[in-house]
Biotite code that builds the C-alpha atoms (Angstrom):
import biotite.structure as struc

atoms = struc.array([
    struc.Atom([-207.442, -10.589, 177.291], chain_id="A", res_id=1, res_name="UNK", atom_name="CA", element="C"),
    struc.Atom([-209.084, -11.931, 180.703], chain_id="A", res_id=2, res_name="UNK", atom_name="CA", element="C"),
    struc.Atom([-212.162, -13.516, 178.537], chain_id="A", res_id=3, res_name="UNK", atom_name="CA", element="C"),
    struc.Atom([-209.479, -15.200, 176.199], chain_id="A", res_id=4, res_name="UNK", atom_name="CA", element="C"),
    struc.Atom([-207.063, -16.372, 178.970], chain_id="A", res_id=5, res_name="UNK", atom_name="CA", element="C"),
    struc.Atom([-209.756, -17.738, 180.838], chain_id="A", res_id=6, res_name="UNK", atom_name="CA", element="C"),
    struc.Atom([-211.854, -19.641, 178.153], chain_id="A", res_id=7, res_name="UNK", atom_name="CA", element="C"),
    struc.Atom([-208.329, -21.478, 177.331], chain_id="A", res_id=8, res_name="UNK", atom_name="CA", element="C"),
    struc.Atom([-207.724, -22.357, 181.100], chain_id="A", res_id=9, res_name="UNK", atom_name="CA", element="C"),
    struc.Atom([-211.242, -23.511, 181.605], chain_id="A", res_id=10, res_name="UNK", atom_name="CA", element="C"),
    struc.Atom([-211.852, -25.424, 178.629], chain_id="A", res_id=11, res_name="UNK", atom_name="CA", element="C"),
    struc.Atom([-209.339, -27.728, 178.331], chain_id="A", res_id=12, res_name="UNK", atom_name="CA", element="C"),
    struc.Atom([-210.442, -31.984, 177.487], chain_id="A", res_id=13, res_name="UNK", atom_name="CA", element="C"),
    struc.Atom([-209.360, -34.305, 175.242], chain_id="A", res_id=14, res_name="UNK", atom_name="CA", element="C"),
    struc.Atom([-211.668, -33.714, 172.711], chain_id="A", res_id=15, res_name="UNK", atom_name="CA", element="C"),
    struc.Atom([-210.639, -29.717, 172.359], chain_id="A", res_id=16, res_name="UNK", atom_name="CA", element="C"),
    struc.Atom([-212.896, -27.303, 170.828], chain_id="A", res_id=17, res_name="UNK", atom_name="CA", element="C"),
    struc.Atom([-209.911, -26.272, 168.442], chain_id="A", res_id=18, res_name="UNK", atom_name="CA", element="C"),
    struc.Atom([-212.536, -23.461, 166.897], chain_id="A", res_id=19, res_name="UNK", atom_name="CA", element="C"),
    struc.Atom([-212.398, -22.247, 170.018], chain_id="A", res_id=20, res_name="UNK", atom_name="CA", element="C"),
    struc.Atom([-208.752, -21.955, 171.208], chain_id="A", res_id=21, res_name="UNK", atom_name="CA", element="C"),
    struc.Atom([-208.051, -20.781, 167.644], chain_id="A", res_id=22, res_name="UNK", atom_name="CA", element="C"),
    struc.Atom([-210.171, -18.237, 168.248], chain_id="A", res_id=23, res_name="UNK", atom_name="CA", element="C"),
    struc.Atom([-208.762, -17.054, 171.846], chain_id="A", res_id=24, res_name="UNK", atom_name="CA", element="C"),
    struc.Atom([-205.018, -17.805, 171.098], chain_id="A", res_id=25, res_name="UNK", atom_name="CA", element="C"),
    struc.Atom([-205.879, -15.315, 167.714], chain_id="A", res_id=26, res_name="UNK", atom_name="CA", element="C"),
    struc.Atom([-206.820, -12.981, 170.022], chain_id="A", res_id=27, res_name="UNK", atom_name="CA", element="C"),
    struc.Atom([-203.970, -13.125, 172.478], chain_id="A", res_id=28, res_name="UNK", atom_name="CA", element="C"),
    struc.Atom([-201.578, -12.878, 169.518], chain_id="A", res_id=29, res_name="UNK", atom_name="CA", element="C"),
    struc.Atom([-203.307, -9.774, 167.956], chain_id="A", res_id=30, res_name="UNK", atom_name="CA", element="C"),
    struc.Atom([-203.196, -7.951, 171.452], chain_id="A", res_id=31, res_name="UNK", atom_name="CA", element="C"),
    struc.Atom([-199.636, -8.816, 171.749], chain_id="A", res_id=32, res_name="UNK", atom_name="CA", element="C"),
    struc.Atom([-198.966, -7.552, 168.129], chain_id="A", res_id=33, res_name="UNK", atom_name="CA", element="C"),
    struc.Atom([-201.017, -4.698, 169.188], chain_id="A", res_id=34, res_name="UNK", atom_name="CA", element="C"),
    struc.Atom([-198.562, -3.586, 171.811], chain_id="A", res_id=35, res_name="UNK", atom_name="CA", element="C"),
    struc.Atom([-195.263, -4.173, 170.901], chain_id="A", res_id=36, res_name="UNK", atom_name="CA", element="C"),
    struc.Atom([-195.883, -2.558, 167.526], chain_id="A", res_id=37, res_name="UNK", atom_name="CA", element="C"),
    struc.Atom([-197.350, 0.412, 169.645], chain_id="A", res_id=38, res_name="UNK", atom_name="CA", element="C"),
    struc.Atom([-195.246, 0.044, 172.317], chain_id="A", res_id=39, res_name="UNK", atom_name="CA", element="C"),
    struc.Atom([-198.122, 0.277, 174.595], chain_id="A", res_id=40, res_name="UNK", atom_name="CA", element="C"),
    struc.Atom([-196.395, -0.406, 177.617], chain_id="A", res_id=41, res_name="UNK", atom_name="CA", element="C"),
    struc.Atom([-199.968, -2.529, 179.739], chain_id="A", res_id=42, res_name="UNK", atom_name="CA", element="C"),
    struc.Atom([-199.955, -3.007, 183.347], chain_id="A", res_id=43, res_name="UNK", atom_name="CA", element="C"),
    struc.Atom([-201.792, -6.456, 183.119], chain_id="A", res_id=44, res_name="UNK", atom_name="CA", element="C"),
    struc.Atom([-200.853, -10.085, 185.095], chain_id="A", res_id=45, res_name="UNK", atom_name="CA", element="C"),
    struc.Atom([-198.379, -10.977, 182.725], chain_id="A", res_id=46, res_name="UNK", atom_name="CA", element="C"),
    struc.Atom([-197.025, -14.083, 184.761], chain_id="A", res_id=47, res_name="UNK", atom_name="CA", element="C"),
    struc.Atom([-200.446, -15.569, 184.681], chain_id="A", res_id=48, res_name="UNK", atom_name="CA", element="C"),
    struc.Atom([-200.452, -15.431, 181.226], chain_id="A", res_id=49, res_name="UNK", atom_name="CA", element="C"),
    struc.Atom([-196.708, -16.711, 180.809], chain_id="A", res_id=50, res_name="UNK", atom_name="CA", element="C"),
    struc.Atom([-198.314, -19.494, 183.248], chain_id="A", res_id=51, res_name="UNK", atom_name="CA", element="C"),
    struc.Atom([-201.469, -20.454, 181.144], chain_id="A", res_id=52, res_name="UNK", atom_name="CA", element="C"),
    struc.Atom([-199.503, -20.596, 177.577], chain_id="A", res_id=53, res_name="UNK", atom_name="CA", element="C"),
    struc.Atom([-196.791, -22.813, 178.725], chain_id="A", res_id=54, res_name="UNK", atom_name="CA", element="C"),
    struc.Atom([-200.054, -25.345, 180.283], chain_id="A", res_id=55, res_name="UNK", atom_name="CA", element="C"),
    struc.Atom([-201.457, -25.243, 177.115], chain_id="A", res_id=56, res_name="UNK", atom_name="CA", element="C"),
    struc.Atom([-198.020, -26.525, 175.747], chain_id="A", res_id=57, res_name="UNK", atom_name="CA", element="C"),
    struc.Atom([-198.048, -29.414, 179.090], chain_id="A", res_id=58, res_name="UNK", atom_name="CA", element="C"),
    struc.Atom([-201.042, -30.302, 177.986], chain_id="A", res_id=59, res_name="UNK", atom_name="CA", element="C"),
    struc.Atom([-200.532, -30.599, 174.069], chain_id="A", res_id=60, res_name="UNK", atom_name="CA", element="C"),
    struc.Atom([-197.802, -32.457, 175.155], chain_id="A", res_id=61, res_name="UNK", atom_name="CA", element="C"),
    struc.Atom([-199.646, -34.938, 177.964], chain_id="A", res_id=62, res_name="UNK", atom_name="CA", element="C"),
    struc.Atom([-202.183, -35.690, 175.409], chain_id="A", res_id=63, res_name="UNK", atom_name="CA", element="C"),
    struc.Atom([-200.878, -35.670, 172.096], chain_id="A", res_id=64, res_name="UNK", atom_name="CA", element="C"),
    struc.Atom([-202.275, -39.115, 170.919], chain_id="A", res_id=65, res_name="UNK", atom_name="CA", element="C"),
    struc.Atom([-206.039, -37.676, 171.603], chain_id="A", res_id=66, res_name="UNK", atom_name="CA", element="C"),
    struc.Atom([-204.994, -33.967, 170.031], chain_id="A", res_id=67, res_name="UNK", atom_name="CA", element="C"),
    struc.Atom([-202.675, -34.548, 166.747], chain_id="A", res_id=68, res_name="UNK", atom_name="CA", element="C"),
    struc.Atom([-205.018, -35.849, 164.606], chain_id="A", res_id=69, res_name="UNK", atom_name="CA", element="C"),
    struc.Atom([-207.610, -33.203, 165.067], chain_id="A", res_id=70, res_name="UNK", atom_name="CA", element="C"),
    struc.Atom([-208.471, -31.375, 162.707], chain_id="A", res_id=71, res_name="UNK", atom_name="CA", element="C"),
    struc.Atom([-206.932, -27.654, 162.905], chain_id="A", res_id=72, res_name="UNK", atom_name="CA", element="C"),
    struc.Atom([-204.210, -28.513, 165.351], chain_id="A", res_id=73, res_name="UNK", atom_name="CA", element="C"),
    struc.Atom([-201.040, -27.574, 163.329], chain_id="A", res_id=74, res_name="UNK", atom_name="CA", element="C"),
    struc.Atom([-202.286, -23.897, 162.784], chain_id="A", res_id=75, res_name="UNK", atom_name="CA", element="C"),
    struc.Atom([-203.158, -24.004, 166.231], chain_id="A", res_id=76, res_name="UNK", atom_name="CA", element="C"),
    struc.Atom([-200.079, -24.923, 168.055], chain_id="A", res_id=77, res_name="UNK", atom_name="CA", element="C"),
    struc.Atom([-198.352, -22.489, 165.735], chain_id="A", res_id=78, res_name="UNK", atom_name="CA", element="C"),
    struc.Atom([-200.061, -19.286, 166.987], chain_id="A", res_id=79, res_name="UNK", atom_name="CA", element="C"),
    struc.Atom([-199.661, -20.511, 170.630], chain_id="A", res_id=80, res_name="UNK", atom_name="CA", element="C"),
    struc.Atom([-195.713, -20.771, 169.920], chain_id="A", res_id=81, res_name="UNK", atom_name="CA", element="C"),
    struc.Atom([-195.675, -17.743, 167.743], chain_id="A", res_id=82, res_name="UNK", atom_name="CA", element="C"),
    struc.Atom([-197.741, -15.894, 170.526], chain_id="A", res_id=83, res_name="UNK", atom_name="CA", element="C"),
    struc.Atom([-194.887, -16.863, 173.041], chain_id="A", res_id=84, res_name="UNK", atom_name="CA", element="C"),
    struc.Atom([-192.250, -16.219, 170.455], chain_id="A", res_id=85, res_name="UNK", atom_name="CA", element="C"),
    struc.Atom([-193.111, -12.728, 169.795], chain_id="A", res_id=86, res_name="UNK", atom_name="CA", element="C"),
    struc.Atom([-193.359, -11.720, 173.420], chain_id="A", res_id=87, res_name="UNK", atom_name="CA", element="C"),
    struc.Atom([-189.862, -13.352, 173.723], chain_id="A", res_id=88, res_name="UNK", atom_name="CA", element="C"),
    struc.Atom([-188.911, -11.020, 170.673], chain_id="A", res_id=89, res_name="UNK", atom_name="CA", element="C"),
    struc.Atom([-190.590, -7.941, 171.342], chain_id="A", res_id=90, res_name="UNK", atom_name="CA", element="C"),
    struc.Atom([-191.415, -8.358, 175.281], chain_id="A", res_id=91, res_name="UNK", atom_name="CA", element="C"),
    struc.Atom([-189.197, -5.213, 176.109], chain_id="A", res_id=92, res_name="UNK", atom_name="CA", element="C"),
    struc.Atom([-191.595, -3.363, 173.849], chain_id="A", res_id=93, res_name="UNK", atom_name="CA", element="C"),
    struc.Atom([-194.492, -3.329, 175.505], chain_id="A", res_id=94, res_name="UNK", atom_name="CA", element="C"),
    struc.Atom([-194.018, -5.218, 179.398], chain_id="A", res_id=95, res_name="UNK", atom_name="CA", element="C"),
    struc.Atom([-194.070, -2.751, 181.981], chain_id="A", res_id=96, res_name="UNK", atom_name="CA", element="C"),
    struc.Atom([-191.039, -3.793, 183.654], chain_id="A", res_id=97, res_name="UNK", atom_name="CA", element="C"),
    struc.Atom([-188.129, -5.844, 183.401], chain_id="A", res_id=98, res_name="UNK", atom_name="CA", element="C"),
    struc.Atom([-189.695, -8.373, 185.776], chain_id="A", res_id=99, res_name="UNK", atom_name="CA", element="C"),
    struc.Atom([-192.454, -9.549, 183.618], chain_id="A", res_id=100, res_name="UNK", atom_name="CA", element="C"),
    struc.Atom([-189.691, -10.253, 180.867], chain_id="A", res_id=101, res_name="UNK", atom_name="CA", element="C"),
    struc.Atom([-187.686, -12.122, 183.491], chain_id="A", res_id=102, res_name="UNK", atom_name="CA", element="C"),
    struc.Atom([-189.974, -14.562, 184.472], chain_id="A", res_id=103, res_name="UNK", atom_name="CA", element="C"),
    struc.Atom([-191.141, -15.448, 180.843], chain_id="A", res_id=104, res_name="UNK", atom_name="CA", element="C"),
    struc.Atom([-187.912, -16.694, 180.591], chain_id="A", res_id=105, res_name="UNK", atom_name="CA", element="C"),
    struc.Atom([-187.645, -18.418, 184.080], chain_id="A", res_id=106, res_name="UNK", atom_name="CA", element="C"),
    struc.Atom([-190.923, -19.945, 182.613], chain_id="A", res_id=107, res_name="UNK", atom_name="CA", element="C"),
    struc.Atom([-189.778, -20.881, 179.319], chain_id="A", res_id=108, res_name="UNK", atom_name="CA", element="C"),
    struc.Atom([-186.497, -22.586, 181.105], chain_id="A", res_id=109, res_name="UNK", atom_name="CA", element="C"),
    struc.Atom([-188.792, -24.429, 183.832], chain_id="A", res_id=110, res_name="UNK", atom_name="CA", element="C"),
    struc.Atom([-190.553, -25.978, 180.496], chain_id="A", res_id=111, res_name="UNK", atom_name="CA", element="C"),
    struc.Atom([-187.697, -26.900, 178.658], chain_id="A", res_id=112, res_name="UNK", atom_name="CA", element="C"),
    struc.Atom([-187.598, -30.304, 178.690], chain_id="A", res_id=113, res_name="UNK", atom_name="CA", element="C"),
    struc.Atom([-191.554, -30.801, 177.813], chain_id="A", res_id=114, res_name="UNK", atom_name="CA", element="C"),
    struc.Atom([-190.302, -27.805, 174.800], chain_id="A", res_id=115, res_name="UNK", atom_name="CA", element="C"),
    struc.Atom([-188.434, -30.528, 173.489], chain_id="A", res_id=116, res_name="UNK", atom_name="CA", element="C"),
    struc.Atom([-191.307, -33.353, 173.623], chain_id="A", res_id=117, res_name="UNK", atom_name="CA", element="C"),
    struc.Atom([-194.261, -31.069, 172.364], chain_id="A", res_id=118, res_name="UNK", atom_name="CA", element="C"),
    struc.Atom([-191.545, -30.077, 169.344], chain_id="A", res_id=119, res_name="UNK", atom_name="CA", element="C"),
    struc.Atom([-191.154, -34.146, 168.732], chain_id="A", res_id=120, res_name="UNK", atom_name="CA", element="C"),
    struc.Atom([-194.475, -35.348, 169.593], chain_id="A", res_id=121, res_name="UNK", atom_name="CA", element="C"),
    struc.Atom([-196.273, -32.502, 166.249], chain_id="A", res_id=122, res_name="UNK", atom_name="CA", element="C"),
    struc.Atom([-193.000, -32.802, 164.162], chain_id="A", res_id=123, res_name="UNK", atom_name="CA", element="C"),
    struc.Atom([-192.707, -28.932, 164.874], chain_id="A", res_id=124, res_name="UNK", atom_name="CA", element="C"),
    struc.Atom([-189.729, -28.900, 162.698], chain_id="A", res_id=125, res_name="UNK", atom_name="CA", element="C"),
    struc.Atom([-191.422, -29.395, 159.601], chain_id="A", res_id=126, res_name="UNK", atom_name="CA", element="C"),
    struc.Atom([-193.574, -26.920, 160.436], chain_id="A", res_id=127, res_name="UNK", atom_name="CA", element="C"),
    struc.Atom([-190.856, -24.316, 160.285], chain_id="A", res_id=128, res_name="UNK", atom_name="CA", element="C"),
    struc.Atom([-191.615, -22.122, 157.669], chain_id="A", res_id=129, res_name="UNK", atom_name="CA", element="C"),
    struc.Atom([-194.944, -21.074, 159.920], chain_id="A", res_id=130, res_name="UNK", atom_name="CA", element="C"),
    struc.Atom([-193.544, -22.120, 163.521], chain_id="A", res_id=131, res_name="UNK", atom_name="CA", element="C"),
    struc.Atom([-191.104, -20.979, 166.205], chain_id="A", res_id=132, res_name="UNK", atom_name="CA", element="C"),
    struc.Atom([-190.678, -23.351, 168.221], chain_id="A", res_id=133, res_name="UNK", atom_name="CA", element="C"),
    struc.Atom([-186.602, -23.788, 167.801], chain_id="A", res_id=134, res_name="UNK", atom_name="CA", element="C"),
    struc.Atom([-186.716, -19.908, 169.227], chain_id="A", res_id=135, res_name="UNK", atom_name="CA", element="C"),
    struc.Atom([-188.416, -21.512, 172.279], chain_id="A", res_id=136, res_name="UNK", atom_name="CA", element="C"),
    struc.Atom([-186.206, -24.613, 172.455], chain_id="A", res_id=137, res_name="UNK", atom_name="CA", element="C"),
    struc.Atom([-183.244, -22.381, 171.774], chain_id="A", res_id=138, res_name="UNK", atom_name="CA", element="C"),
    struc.Atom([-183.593, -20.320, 174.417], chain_id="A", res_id=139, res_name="UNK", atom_name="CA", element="C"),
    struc.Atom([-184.496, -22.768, 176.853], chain_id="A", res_id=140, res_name="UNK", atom_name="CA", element="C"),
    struc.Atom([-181.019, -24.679, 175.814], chain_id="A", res_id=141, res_name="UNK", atom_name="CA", element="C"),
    struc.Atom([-178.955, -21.075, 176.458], chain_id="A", res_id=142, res_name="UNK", atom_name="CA", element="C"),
    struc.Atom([-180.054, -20.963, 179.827], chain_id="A", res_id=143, res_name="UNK", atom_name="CA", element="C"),
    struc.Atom([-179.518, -24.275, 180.746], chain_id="A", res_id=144, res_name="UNK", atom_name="CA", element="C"),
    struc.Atom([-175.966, -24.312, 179.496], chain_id="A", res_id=145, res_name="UNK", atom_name="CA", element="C"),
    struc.Atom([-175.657, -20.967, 181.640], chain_id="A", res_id=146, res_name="UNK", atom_name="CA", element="C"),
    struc.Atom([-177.042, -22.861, 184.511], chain_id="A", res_id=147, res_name="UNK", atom_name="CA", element="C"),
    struc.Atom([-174.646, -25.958, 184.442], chain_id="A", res_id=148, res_name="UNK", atom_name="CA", element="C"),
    struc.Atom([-171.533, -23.466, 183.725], chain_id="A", res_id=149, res_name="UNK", atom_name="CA", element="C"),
    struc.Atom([-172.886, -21.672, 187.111], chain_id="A", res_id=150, res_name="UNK", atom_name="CA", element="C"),
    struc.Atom([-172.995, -24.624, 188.899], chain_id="A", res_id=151, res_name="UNK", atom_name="CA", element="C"),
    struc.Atom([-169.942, -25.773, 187.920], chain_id="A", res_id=152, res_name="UNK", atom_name="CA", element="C"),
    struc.Atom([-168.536, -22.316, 188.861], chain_id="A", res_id=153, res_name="UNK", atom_name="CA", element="C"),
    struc.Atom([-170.261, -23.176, 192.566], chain_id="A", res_id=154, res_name="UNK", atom_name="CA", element="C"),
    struc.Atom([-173.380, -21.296, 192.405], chain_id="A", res_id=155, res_name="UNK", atom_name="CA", element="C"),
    struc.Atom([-175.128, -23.775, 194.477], chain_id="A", res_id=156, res_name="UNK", atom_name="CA", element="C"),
    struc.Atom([-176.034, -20.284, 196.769], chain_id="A", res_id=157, res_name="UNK", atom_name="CA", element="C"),
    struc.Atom([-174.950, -22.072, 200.464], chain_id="A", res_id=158, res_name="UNK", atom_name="CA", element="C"),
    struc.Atom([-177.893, -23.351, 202.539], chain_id="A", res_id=159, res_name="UNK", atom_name="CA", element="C"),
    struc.Atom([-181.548, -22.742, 202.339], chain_id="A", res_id=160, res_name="UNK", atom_name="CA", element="C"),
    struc.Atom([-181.697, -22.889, 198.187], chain_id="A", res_id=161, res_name="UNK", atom_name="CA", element="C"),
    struc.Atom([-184.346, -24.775, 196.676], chain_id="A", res_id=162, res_name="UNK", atom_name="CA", element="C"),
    struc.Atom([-183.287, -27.166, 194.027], chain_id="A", res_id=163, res_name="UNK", atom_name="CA", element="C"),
    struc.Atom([-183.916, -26.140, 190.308], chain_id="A", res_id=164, res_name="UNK", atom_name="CA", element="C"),
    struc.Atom([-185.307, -29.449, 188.907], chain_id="A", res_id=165, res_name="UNK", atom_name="CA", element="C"),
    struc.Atom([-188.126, -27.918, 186.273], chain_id="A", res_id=166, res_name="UNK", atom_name="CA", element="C"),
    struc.Atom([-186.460, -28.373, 183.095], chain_id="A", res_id=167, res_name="UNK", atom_name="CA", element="C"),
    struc.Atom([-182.911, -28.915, 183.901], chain_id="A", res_id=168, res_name="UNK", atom_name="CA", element="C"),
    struc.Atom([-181.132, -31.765, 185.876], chain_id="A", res_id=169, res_name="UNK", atom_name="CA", element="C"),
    struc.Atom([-181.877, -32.126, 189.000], chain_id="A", res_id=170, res_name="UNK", atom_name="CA", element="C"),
    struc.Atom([-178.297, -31.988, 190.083], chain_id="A", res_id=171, res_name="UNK", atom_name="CA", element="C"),
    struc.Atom([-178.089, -28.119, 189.765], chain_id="A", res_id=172, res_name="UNK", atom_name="CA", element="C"),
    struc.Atom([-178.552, -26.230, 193.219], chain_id="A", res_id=173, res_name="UNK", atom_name="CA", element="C"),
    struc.Atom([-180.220, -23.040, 192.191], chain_id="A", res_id=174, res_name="UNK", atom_name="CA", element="C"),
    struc.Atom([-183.134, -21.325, 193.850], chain_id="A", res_id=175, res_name="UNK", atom_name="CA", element="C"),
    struc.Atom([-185.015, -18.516, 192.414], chain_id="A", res_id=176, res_name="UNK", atom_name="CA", element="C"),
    struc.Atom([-183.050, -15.521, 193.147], chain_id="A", res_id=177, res_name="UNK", atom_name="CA", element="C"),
    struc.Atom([-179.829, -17.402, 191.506], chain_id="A", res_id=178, res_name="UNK", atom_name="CA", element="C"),
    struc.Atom([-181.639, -18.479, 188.502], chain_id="A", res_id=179, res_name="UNK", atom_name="CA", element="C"),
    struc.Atom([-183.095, -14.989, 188.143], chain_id="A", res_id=180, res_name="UNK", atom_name="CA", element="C"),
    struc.Atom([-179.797, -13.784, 188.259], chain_id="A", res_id=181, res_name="UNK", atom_name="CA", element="C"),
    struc.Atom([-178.497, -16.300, 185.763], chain_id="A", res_id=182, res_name="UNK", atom_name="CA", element="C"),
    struc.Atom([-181.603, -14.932, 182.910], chain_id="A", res_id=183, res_name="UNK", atom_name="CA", element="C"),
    struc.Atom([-180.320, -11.428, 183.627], chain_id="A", res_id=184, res_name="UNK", atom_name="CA", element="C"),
    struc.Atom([-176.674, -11.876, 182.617], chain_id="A", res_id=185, res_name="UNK", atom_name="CA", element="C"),
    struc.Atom([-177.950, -14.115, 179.787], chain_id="A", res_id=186, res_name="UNK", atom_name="CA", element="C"),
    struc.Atom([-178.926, -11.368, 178.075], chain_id="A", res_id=187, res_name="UNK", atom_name="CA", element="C"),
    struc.Atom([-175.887, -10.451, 176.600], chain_id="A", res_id=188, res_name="UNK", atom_name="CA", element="C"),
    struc.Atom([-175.230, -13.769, 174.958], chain_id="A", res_id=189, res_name="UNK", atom_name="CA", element="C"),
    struc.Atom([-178.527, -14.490, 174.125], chain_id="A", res_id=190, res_name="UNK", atom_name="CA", element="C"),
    struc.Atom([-179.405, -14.694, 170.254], chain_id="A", res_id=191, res_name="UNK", atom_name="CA", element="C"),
    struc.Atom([-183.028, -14.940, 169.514], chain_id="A", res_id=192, res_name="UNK", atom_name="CA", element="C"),
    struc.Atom([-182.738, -16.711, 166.208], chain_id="A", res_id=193, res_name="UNK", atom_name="CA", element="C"),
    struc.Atom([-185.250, -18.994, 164.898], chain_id="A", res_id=194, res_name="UNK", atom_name="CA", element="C"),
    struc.Atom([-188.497, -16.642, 164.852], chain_id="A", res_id=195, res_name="UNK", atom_name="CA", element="C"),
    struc.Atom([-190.597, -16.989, 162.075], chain_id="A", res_id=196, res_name="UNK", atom_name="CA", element="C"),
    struc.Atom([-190.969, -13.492, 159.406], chain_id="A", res_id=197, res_name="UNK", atom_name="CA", element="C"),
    struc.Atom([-194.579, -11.547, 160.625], chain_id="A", res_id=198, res_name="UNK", atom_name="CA", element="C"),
    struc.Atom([-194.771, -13.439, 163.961], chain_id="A", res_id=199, res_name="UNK", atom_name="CA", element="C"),
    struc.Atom([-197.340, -10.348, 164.933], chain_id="A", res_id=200, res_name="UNK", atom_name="CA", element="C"),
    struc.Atom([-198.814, -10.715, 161.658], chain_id="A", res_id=201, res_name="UNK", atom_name="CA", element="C"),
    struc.Atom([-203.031, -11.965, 161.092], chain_id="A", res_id=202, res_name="UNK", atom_name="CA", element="C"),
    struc.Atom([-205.130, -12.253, 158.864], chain_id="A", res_id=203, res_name="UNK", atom_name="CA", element="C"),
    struc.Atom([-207.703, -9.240, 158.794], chain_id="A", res_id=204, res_name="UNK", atom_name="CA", element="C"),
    struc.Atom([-211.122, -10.273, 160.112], chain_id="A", res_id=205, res_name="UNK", atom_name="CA", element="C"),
    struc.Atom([-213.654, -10.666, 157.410], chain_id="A", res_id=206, res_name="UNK", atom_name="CA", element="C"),
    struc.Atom([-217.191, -11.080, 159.094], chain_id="A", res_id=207, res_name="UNK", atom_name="CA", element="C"),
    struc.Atom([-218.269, -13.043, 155.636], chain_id="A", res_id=208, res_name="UNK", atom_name="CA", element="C"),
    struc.Atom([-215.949, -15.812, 156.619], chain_id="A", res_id=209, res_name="UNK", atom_name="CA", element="C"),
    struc.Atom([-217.327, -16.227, 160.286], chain_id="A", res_id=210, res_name="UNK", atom_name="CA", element="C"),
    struc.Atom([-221.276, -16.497, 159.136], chain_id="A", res_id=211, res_name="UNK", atom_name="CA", element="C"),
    struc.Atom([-221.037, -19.857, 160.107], chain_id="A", res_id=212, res_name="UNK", atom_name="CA", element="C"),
    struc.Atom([-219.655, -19.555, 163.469], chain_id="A", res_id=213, res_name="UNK", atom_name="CA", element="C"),
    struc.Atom([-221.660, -16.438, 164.029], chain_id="A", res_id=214, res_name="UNK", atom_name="CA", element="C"),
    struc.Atom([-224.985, -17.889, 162.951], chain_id="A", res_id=215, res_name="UNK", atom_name="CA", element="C"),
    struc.Atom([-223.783, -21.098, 165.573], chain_id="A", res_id=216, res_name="UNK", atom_name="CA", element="C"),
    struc.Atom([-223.315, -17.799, 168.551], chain_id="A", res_id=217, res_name="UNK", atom_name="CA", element="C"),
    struc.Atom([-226.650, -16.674, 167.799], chain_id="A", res_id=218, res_name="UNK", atom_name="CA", element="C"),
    struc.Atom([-228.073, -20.041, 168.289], chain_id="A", res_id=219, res_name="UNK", atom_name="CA", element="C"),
    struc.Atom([-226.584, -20.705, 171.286], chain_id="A", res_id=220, res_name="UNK", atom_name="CA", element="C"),
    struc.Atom([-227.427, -17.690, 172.900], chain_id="A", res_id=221, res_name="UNK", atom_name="CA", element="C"),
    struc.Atom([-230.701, -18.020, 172.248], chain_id="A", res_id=222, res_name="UNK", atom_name="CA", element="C"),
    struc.Atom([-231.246, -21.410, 173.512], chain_id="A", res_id=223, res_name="UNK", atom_name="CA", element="C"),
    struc.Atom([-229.420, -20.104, 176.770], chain_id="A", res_id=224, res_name="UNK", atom_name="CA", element="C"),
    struc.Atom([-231.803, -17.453, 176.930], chain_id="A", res_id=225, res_name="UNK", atom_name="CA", element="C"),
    struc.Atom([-234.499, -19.357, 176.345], chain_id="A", res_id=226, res_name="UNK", atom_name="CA", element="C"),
    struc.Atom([-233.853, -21.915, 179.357], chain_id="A", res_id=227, res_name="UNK", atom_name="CA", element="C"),
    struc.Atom([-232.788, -19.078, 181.754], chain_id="A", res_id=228, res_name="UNK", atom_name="CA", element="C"),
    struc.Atom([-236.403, -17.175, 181.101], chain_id="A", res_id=229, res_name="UNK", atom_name="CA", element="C"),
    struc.Atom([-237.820, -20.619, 181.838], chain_id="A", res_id=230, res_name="UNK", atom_name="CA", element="C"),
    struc.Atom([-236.123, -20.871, 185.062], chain_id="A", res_id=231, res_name="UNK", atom_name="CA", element="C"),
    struc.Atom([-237.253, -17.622, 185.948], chain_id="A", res_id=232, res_name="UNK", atom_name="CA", element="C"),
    struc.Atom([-241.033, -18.853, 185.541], chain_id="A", res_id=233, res_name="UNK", atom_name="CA", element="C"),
])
């Protein structure tokens, strides 16, 4: 999971190696799947992964006039929802704690407003027979109505709170602690509808299908090799 996470944080440019982030996103998803159906309960830097999926989503959503028309996007923006949508789904199945649940949802609400652009920007919506994204967007949406009904109660939490701008309007007074609060008692109302059939599902790997992109591994290992042994001379 570290190799994947960090080839899609380091990797990023206009002109995206979609093989690539297919490839690591595919991998992230089958771990996940892994897991939850398991319920394999990993000690592993969840948050950072929350982090680096929702950036992949900023950036689809930055650059969408360079990435849309490549070829492979659609089926790779919907694993990278579906991958967030199942640990939304079945996060309580495998996270170690409660707080690695919470804060994919203090993530997902923080995003909510670029949710809502990325969805528009790749017509998501026609897409969903094979994508989640109205899970993501739907979710976002309950806690933000929680949020304004909270401030509206007086939540604003006195002196010293930050102001929750991320997502929601910048009018609501809510640091951290209150809006962790707010995700905890949205539980009970929350309805995660919208998820796709066999979000943890994959197709089996077949190495006959990758002898392309294995044969193009091979050769780029060996040139690497090649030019490191010449160094060393």
């Amino acid at each position: 999971m570290d190799v994947a996470l960090d080839g899609a944080n380091h990797n990023l440019r206009k002109k995206l190696d979609v093989e690539l982030y297919s490839l690591l996103l595919g991998i992230l998803l089958r771990v996940i799947s892994f897991l939850s159906k398991s319920r394999t309960r990993l000690p592993y830097h969840w948050t950072e992964l929350w982090r680096s999926l929702l950036s992949l989503i900023r950036f689809f959503a930055s650059y969408a006039s360079d990435l849309k028309d490549l070829p492979g996007v659609p089926p790779l923006l919907d694993t990278l929802v579906n991958t967030i949508a199942l640990s939304l789904s079945t996060g309580d199945a495998f996270l170690p704690s409660a707080t690695e649940y919470d804060d994919l949802f203090y993530k997902l609400v923080e995003t909510g407003d670029v949710l809502v652009k990325f969805r528009d920007l790749y017509n998501l919506t026609e897409r969903k027979e094979r994508n989640s994204i109205n899970t993501l967007v739907g979710v976002s949406e309950h806690y933000y109505r929680l949020i304004e009904e909270n401030k509206r109660k007086g939540g604003s939490g006195g002196s010293g709170v930050g102001r929750w701008t991320s997502g929601v309007s910048s009018a609501v007074f809510l640091g951290p602690e209150q809006v962790a609060e707010v995700i905890k008692n949205g539980y009970e109302t929350l309805a995660i509808g919208g998820a796709k059939e066999g979000l943890g599902e994959w197709e089996r790997y077949r190495e006959a299908a990758e002898k392309v992109f294995l044969k193009k591994v091979g050769r780029v290992v060996v040139t690497d090799a090649k030019e490191l042994v010449e160094e060393m001379l």
